[in-house]
N, C-alpha and C positions, 0 to 999 in steps of 0.2 A: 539463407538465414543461418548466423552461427547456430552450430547449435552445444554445449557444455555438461558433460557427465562427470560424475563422485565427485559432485559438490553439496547436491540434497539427499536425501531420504526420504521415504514415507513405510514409517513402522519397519524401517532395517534394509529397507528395499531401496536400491539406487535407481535415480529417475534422471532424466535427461533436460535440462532447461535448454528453449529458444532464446538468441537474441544474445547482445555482447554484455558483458559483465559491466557493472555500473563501480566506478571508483571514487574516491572522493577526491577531488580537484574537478572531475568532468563539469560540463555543461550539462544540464538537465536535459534530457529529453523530453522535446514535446510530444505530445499523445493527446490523444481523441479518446474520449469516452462519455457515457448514458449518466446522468441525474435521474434522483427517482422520481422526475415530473418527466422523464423522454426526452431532456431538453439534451445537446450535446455541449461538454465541458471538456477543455482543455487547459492545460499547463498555464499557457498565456492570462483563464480567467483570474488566474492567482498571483497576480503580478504584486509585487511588491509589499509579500506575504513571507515569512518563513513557512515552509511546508515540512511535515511530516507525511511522507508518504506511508501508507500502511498497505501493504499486500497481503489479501490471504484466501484460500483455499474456498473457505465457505462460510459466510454469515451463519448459517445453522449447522454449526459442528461446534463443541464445545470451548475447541482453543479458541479458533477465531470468533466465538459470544465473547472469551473471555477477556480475550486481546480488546475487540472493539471496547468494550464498558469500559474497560481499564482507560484508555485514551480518552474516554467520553468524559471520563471522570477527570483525569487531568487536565482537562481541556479550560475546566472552570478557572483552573489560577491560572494561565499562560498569558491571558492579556489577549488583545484584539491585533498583536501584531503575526500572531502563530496560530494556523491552520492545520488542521488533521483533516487528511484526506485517506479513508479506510477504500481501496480496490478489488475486487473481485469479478469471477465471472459470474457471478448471480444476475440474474434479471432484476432491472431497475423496481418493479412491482415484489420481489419477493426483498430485497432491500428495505424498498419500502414500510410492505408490511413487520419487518426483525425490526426497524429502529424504532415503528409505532410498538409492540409487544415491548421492546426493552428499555425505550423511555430513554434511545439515543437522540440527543438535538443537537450537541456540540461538535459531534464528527460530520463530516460531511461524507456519504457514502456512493460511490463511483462504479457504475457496471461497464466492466470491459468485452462482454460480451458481441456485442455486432462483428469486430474486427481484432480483436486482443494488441490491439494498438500500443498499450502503457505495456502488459505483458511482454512483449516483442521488445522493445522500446530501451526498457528495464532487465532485460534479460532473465523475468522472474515466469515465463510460461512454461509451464511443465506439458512437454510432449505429450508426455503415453495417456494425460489424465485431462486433456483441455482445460485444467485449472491454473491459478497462478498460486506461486510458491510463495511460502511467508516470507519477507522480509520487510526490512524497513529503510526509508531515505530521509535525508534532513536535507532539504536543500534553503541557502540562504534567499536576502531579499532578490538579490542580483542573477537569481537562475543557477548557481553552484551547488553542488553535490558536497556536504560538508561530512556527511554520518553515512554510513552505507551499512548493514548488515543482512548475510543472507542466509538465515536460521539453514542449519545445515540438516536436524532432523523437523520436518514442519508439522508433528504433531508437537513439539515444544513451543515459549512461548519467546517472541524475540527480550534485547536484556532495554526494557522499559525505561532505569535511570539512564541508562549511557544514551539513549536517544531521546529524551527530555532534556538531559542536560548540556545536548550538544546543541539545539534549537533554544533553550533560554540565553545559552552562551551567545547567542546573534540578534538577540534584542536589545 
């Protein structure tokens, strides 16, 4: 597996991402991953959906509460043809219980924990931490990678309009 350094941070400190770097023209990578019912979800359930993919570290850490809400909250005007998919390695159950506490409904939350599938995938696994790295993907209806960013220090938070606006531009 590739693996990619002084590309991230964490609080100043260089980390090492798994997995090939995601561009924008690519084909989406398919990935396996947990729903917070145990069910398994993939790429494919999302067919013909603009997707926002949201990668990040940890449901209970402050950036990633604030990232998710933030997207929860955008979610309401986007329309039924754009999808927010927030990833992490959290247990489907501890997902679970962050979106019941935070009065998340409109993201849909994805544990990559069994096999870091999407992490690998996306190129967003951080080595030394078995966590995945923040970033974020737009991919269109058609399975294109249209927006990519890969927050370079991930206690920041990714740039919110430029991937809203790159996902309404596809509706």
């Amino acid at each position: 597996m590739n693996e990619r350094t002084g590309i991230i941070t964490f609080q100043g400190n260089p980390l090492t991402l798994v997995g090939n770097e995601i561009k924008v023209g690519d084909k989406a990578p398919e990935f396996s991953a947990t729903d917070n019912e145990l069910g398994p979800k993939a790429l494919a359930d999302f067919g013909g959906k603009v997707l926002i993919l949201s990668a990040v570290p940890s449901l209970d850490t402050p950036v990633c509460d604030m990232e998710t809400r933030r997207f929860n909250n955008e979610a309401a005007s986007l329309g039924e043809d754009i999808k927010i998919l927030t990833l992490s390695m959290d247990l489907p159950f501890a997902q679970a219980r962050w979106c019941g506490a935070a009065g998340v409904e409109a993201v849909q939350t994805l544990s990559d924990y069994k096999d870091s599938s999407f992490g690998e995938a996306y190129g967003v696994l951080i080595k030394e931490l078995r966590l995945l790295s923040r970033a974020v993907f737009v991919v269109d209806k058609s399975g294109i990678v249209q927006y990519v960013q890969y927050v370079n220090e991930i206690t920041e938070e990714p740039d919110y309009d430029a991937a809203l606006a790159a996902a309404k531009k596809l509706v």
